[in-house]
N, CA, C and O atoms as a DFTB+ gen file, in Angstrom:
688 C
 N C O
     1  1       0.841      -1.185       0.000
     2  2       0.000       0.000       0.000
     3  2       0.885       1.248       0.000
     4  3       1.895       1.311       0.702
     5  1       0.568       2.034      -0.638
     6  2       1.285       3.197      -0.684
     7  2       0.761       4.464       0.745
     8  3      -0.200       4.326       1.503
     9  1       1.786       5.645       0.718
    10  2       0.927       6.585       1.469
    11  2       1.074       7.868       0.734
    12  3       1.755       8.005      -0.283
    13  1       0.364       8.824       1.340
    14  2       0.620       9.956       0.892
    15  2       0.540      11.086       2.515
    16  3       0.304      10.631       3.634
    17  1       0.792      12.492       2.221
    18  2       0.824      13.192       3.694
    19  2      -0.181      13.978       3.399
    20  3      -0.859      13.872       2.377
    21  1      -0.338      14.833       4.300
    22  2      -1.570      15.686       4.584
    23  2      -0.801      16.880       4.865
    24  3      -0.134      16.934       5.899
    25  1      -0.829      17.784       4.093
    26  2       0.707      18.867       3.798
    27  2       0.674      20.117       4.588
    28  3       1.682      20.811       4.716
    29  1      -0.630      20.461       5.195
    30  2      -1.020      21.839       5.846
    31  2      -2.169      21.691       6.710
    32  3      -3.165      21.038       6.399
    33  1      -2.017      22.299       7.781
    34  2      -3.385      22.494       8.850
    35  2      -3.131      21.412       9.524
    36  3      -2.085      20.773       9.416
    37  1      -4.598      20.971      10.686
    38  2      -4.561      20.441      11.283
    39  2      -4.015      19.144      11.408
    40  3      -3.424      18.697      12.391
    41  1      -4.306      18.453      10.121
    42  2      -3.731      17.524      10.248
    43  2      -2.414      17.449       9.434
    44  3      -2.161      16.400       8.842
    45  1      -1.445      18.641       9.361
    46  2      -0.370      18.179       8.837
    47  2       0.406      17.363       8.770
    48  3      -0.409      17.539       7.865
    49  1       1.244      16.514       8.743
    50  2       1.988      15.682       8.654
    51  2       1.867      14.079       8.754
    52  3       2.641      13.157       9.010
    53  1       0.579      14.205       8.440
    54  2      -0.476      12.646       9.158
    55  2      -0.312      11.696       7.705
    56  3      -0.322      12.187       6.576
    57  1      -0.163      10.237       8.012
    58  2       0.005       9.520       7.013
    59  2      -1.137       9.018       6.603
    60  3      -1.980       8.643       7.418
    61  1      -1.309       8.946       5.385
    62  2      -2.705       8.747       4.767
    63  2      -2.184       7.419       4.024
    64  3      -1.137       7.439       3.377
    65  1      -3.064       6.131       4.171
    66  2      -3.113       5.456       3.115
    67  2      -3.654       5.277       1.931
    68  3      -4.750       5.831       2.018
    69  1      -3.536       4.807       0.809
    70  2      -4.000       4.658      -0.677
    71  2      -4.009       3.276      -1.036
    72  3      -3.177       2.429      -0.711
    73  1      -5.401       3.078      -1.993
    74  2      -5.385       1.436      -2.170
    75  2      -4.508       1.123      -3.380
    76  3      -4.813       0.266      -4.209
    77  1      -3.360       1.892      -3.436
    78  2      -2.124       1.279      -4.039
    79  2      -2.845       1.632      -5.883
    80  3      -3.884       2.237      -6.146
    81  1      -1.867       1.012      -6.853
    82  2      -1.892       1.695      -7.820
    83  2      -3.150       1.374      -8.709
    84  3      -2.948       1.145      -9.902
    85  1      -4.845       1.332      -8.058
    86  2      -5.591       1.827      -9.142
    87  2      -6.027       2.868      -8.992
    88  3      -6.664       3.510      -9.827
    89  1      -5.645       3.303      -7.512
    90  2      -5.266       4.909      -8.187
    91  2      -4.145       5.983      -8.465
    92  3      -2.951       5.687      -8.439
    93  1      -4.647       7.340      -8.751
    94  2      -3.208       7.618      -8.872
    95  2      -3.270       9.286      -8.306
    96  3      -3.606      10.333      -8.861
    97  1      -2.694       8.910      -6.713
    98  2      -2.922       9.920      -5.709
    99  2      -2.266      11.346      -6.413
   100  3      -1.306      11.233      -7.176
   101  1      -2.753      12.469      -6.154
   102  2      -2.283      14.012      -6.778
   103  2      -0.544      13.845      -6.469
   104  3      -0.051      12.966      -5.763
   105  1      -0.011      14.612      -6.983
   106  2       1.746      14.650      -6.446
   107  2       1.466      15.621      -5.389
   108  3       0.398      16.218      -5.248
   109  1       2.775      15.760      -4.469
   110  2       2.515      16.672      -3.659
   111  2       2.686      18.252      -3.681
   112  3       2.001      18.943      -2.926
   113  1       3.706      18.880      -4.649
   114  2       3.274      20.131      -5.503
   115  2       2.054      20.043      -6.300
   116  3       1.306      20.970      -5.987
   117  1       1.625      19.395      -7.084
   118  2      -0.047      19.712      -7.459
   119  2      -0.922      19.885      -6.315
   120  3      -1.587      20.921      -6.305
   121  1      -1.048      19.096      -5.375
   122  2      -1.703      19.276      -4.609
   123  2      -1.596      20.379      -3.783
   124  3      -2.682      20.876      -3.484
   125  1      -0.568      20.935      -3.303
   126  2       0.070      22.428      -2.839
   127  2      -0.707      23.602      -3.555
   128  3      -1.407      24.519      -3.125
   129  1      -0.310      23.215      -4.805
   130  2      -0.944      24.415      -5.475
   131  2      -2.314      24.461      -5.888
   132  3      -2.957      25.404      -6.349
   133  1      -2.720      23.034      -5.591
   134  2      -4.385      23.812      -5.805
   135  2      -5.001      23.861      -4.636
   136  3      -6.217      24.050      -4.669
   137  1      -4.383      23.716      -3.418
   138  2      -4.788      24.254      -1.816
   139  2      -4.457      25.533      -1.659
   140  3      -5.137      26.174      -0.857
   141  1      -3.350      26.218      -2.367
   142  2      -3.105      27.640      -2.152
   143  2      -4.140      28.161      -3.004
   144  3      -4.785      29.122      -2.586
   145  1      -4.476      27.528      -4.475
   146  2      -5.441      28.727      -5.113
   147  2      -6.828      28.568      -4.433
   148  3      -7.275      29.713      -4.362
   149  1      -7.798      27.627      -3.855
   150  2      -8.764      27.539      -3.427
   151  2      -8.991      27.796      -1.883
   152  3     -10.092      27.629      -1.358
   153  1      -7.527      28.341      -0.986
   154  2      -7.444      28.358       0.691
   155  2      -8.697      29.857       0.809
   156  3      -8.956      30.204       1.962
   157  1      -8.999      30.201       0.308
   158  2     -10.084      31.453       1.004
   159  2     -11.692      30.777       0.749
   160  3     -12.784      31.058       1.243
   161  1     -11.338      29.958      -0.067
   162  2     -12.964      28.985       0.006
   163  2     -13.557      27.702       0.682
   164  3     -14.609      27.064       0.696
   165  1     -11.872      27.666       1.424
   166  2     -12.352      26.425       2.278
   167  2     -12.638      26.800       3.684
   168  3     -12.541      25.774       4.357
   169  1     -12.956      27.845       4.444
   170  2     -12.602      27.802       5.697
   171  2     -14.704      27.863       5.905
   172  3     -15.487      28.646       5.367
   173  1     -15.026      26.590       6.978
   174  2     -16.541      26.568       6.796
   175  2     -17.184      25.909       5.879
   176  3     -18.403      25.821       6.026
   177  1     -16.589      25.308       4.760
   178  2     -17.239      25.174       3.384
   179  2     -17.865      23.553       3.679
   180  3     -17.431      22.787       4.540
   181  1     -18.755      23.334       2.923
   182  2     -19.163      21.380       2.478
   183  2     -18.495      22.122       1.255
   184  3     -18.421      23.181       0.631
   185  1     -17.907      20.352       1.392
   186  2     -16.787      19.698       0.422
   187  2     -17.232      18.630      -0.233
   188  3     -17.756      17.731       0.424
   189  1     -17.140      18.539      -1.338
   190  2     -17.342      16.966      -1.878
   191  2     -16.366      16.836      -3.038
   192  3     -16.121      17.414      -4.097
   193  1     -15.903      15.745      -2.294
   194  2     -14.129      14.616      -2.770
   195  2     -15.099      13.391      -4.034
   196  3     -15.407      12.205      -3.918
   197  1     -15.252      14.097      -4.820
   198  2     -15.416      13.257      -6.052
   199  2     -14.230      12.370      -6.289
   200  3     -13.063      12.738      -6.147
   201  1     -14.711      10.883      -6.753
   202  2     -13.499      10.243      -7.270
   203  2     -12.383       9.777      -6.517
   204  3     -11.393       9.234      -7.009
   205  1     -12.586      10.020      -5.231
   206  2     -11.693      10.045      -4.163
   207  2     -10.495       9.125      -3.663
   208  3      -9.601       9.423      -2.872
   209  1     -10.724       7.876      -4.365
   210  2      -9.599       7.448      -4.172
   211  2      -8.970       7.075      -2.504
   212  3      -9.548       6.168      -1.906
   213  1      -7.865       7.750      -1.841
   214  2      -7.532       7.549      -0.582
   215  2      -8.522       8.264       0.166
   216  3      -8.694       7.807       1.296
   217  1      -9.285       9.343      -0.169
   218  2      -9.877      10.770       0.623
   219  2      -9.022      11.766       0.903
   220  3      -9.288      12.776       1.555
   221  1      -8.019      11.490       0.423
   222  2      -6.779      12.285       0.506
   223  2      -7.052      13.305       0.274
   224  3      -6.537      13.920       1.208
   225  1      -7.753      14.345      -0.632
   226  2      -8.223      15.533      -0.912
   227  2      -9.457      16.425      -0.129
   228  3      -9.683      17.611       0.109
   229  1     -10.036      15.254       0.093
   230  2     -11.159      15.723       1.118
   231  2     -10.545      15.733       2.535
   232  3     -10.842      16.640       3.313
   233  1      -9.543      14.570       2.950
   234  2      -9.160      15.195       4.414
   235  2      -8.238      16.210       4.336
   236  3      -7.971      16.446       5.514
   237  1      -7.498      17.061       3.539
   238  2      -6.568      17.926       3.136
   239  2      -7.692      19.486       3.245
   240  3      -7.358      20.554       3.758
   241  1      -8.881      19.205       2.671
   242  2      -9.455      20.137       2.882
   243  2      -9.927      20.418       4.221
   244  3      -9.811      21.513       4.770
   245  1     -10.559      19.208       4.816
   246  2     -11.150      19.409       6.538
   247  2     -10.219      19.863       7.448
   248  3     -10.406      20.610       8.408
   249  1      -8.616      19.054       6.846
   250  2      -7.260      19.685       7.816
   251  2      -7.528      21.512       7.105
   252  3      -7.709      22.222       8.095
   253  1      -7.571      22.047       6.310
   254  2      -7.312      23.466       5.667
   255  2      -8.828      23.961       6.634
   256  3      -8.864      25.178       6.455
   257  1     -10.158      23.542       7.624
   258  2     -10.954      24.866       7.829
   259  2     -12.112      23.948       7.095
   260  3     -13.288      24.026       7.451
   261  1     -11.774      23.272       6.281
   262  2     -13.603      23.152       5.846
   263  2     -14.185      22.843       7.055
   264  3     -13.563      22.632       8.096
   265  1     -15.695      22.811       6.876
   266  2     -16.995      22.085       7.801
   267  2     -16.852      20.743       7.549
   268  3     -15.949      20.176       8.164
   269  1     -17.436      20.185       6.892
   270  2     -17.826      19.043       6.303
   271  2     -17.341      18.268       5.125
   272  3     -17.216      19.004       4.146
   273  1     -17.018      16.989       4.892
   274  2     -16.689      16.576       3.760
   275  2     -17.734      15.695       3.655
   276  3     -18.483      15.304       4.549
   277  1     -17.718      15.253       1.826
   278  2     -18.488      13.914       2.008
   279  2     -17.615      12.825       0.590
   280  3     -16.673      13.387       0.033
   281  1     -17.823      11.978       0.307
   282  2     -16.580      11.455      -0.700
   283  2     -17.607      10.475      -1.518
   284  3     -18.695      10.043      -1.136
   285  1     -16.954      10.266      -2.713
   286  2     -18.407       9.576      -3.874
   287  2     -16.559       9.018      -4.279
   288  3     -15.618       9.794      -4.446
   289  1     -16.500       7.425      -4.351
   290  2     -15.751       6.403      -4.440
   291  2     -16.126       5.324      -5.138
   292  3     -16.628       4.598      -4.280
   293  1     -16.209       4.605      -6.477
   294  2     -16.812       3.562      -6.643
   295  2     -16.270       1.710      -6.465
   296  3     -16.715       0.601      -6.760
   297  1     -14.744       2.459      -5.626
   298  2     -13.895       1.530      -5.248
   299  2     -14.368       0.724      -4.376
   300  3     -14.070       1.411      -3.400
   301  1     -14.951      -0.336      -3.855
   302  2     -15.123      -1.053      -2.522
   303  2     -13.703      -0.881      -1.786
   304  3     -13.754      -0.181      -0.775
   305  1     -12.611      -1.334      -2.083
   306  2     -11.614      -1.562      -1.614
   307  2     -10.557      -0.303      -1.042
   308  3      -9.790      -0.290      -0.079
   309  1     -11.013       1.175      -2.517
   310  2     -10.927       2.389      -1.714
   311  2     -11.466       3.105      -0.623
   312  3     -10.922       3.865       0.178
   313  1     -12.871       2.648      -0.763
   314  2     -13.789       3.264       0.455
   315  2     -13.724       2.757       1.648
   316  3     -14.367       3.301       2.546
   317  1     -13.053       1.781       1.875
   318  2     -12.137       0.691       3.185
   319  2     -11.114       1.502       3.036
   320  3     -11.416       2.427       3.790
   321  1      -9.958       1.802       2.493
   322  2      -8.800       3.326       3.030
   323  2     -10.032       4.004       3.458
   324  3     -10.638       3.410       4.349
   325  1     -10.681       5.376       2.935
   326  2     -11.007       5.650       3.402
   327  2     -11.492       6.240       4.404
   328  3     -11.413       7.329       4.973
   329  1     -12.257       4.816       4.531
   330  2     -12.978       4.967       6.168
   331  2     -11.937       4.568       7.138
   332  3     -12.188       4.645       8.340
   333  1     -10.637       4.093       6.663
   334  2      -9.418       3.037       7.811
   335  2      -8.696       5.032       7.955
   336  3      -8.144       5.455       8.971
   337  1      -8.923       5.833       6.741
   338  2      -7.679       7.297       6.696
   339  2      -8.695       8.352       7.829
   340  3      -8.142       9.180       8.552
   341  1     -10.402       8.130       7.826
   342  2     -11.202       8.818       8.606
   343  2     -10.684       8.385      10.210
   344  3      -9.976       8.952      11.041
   345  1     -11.379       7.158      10.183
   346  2     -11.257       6.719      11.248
   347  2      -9.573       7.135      12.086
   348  3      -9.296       7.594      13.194
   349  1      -9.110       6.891      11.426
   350  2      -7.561       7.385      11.873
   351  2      -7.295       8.775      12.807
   352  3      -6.620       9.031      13.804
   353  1      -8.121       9.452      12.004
   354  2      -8.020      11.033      12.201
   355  2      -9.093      11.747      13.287
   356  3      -9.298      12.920      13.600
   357  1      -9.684      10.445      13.712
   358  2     -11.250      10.584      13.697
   359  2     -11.897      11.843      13.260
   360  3     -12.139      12.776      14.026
   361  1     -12.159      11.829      12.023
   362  2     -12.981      12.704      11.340
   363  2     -14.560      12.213      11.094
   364  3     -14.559      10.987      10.987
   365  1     -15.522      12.608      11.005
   366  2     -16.688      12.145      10.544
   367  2     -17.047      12.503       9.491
   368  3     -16.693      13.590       9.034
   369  1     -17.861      11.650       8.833
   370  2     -17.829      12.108       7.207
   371  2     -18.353      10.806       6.381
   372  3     -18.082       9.614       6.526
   373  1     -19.212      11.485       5.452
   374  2     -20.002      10.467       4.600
   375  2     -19.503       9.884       3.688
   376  3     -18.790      10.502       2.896
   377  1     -19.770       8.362       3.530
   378  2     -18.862       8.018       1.956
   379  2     -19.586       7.526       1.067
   380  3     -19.968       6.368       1.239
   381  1     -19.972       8.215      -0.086
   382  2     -21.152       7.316      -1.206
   383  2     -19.800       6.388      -1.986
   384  3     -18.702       6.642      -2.481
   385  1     -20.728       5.101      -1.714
   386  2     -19.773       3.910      -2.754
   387  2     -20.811       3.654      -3.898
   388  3     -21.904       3.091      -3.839
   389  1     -19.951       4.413      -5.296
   390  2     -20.708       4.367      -6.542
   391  2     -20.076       5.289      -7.127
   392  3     -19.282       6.037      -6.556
   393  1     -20.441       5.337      -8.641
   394  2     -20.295       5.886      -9.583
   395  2     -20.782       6.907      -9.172
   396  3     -21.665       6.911      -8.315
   397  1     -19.961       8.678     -10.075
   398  2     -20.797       9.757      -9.309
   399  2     -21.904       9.768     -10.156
   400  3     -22.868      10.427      -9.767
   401  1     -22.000       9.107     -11.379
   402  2     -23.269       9.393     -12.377
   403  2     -24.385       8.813     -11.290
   404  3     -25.511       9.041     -11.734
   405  1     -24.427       8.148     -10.031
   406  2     -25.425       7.382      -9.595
   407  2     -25.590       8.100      -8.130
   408  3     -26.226       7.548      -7.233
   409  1     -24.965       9.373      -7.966
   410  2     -25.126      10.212      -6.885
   411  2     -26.105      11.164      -6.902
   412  3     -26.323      12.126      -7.638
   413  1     -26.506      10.828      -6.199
   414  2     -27.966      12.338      -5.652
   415  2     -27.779      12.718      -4.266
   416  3     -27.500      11.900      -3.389
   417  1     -27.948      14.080      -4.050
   418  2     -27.991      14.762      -2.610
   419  2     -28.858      15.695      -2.747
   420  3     -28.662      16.403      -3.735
   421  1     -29.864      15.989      -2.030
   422  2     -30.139      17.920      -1.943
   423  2     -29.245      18.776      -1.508
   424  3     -29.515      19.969      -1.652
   425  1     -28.064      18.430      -0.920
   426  2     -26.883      19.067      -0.315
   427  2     -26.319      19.829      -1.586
   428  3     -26.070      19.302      -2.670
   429  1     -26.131      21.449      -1.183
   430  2     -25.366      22.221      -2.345
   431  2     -23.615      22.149      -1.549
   432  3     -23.464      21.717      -0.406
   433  1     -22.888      22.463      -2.089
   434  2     -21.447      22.101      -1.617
   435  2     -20.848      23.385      -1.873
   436  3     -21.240      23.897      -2.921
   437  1     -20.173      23.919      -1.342
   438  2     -19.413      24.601      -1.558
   439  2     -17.944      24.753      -2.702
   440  3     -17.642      25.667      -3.470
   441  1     -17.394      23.700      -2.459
   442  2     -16.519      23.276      -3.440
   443  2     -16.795      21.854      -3.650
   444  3     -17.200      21.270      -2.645
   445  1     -16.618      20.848      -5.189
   446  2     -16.142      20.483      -4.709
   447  2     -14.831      19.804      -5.746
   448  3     -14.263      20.232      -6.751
   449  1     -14.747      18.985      -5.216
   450  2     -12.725      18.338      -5.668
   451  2     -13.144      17.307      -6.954
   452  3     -14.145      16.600      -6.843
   453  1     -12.457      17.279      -7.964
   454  2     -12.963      16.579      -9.162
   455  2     -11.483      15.882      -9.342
   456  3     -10.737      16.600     -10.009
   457  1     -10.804      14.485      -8.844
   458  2      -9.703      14.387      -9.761
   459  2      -9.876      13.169     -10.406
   460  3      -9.157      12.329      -9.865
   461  1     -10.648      12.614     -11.512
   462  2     -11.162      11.337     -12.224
   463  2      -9.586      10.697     -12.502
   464  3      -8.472      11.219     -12.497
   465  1     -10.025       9.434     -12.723
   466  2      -8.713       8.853     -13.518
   467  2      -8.650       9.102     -14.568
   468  3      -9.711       9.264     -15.172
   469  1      -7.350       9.253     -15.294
   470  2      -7.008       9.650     -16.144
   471  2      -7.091       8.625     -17.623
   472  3      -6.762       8.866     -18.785
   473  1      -7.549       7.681     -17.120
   474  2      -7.282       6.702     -18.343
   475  2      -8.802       6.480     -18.740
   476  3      -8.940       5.914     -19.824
   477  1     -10.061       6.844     -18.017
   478  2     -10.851       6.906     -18.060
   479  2     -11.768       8.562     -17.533
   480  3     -12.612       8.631     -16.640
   481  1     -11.290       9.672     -18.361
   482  2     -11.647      10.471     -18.334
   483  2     -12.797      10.780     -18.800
   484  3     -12.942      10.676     -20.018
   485  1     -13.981      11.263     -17.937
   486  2     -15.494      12.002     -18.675
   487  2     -15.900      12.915     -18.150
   488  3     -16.144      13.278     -16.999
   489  1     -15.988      13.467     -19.616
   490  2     -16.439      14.684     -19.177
   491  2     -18.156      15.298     -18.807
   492  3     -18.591      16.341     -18.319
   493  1     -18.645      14.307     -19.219
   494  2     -19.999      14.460     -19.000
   495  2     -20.327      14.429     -17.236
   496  3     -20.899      15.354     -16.658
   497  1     -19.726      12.890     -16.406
   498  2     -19.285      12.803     -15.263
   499  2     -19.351      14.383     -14.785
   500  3     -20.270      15.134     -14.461
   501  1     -18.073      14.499     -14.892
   502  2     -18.130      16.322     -14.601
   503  2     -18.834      17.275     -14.207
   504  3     -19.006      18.085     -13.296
   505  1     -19.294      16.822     -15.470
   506  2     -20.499      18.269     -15.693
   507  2     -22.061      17.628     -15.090
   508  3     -23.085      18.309     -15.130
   509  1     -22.022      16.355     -14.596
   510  2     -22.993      16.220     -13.364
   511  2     -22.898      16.466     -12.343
   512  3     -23.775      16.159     -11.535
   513  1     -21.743      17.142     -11.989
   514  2     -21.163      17.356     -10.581
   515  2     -21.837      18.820     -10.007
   516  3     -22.354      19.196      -8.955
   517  1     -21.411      19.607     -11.767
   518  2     -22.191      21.224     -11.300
   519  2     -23.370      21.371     -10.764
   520  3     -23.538      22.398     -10.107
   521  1     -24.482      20.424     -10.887
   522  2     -25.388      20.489     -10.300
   523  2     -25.769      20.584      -8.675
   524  3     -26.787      21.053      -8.166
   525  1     -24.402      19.874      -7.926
   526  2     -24.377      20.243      -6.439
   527  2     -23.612      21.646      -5.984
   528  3     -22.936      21.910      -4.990
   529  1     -23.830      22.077      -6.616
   530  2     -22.926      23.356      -6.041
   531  2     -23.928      24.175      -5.800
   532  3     -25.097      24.169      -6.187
   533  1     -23.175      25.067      -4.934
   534  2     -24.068      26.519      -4.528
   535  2     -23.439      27.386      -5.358
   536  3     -22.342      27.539      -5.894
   537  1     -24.913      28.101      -5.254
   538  2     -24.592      29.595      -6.504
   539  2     -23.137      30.117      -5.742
   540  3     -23.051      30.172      -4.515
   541  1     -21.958      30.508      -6.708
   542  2     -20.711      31.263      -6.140
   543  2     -19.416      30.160      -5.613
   544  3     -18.245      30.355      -5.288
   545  1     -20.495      28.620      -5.740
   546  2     -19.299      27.832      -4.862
   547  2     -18.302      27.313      -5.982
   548  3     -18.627      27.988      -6.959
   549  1     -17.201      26.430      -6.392
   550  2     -16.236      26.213      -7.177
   551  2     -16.270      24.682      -7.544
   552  3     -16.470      23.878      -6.634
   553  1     -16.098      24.277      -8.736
   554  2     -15.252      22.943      -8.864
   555  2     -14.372      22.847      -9.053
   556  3     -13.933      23.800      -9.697
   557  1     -13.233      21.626      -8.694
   558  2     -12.219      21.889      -8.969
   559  2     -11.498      20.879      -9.539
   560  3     -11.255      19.886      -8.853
   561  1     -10.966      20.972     -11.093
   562  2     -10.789      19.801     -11.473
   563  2      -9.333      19.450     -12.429
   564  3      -8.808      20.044     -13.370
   565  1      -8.970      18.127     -11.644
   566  2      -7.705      17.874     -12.062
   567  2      -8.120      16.925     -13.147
   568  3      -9.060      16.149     -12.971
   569  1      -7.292      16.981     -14.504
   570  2      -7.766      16.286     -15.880
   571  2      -6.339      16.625     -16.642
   572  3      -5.577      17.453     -16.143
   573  1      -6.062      16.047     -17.695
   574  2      -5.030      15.350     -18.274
   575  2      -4.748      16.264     -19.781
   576  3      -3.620      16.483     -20.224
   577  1      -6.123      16.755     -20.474
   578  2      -5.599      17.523     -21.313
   579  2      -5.718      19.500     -21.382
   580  3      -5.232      20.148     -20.454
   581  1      -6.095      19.890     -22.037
   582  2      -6.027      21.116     -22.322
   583  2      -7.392      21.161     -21.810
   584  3      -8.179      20.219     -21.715
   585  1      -7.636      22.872     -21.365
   586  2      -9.290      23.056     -20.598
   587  2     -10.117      22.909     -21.216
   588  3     -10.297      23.438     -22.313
   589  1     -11.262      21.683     -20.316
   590  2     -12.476      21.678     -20.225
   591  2     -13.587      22.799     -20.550
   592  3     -13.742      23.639     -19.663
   593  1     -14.171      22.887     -21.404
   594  2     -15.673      23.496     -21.118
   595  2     -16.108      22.878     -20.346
   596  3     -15.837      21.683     -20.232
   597  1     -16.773      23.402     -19.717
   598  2     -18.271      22.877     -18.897
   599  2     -19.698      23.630     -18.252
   600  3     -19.909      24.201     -17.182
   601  1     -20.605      23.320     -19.515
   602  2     -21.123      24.415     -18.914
   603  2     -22.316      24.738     -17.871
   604  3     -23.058      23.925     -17.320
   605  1     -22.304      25.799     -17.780
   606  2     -23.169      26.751     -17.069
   607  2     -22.458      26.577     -15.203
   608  3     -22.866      26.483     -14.045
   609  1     -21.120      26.628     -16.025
   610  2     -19.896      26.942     -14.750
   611  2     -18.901      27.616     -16.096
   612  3     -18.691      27.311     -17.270
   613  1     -18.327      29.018     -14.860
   614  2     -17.459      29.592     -15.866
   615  2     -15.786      29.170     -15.355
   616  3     -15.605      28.681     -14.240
   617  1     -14.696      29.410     -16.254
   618  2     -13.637      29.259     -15.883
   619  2     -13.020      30.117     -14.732
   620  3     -12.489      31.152     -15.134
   621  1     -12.992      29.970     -13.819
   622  2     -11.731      31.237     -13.262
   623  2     -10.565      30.745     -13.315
   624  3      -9.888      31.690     -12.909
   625  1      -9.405      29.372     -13.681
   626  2      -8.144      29.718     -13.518
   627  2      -7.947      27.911     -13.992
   628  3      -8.585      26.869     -13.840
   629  1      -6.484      28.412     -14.721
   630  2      -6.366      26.479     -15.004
   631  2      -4.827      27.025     -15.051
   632  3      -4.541      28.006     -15.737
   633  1      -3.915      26.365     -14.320
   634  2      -2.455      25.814     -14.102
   635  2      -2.302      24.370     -14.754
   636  3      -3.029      23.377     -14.705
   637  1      -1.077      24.624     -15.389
   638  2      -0.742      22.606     -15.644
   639  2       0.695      22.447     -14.716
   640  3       1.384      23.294     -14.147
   641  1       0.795      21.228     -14.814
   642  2       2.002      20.871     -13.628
   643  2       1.834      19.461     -14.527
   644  3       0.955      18.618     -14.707
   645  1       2.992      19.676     -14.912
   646  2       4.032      17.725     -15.584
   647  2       2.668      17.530     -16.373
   648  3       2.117      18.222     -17.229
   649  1       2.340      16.370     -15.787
   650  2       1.023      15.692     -16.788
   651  2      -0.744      16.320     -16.487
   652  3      -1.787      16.309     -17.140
   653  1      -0.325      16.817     -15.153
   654  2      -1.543      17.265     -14.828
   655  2      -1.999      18.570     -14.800
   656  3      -1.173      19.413     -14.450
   657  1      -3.580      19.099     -15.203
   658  2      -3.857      20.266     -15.547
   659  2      -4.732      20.563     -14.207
   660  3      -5.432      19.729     -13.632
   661  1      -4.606      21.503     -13.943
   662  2      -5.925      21.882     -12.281
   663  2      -6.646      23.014     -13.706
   664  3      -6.059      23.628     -14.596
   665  1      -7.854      22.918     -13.432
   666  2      -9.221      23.720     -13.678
   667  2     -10.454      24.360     -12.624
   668  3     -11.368      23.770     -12.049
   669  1     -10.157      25.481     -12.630
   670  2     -11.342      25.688     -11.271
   671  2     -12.316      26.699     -11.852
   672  3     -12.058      27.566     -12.686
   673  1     -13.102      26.523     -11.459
   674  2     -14.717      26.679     -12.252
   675  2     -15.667      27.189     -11.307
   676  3     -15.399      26.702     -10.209
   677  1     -16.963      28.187     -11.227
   678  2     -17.296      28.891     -10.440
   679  2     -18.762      28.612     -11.318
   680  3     -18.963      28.448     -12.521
   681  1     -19.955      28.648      -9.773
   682  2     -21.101      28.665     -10.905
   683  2     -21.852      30.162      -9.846
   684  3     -21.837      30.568      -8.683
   685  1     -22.415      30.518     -11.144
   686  2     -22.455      32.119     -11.362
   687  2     -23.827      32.153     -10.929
   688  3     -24.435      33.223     -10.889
């Protein structure tokens, strides 16, 4: 099993596990830099860790000030990290096991975290996500080629780093 750290805030320096390589956890400069561009929208915020993998992004945010996380995983075997990386921290926090195409909430989110695998990138996926957001809140999405449309969310800002592109998106 691999790990990864938890780079800032409360839980800095805390070891996070990952269910090893079907996924493929953020590096730790990508991840730096899209906690510095989104740190004034997390403090208070619901979060939702699309795609989540370890939860590594969603507990990175709860360590940064968010309120609440919740995580949409269709891994069985990820959503066991997980709940083994929650439990650890004791954090509380919801985990939908499924596809996000098969997610429903009335919950609007504040942000939330988009990093799909890359070998199976959709964009449609995506753009079901805008639908949980609150008017003004952000998505934020790590993807492999040149920027995404998506609409009826506008762009505010896309960085690339090595293979990976961050996209963050605002619905108006």
């Amino acid at each position: 099993m691999n790990e990864v750290k938890v780079i800032s805030g409360k839980y800095r320096g805390q070891v996070l596990s990952t269910p090893g390589n079907k996924t493929h956890p953020m590096g730790a400069r990508e991840k730096l830099a899209l906690f510095n561009m989104i740190a004034d929208f997390l403090p208070g915020a619901l979060v939702l860790d699309a795609f989540a993998g370890s939860g590594a992004l969603g507990i990175e945010a709860i360590s940064r000030g968010a309120e609440q996380v919740m995580f949409i995983e269709k891994s069985q075997k990820a959503c066991q990290i997980i709940r083994q990386n929650l439990q650890k921290l004791a954090i509380d926090a919801k985990i939908f096991t499924g596809d996000v195409v098969n997610f429903t909430t009335s919950i609007k989110f504040d942000v939330i975290l988009a990093d799909p695998p890359y070998d199976d990138f959709d964009l449609s996926k995506i753009e079901q996500l805008g639908q949980f957001l609150k008017q003004g809140g952000i998505l934020v999405l790590s993807h492999p080629q040149n920027t995404a449309e998506l609409s009826k969310l506008e762009l505010l800002k896309t960085r690339k780093y090595a293979n990976a592109t961050i996209s963050i998106y605002v619905k108006r």
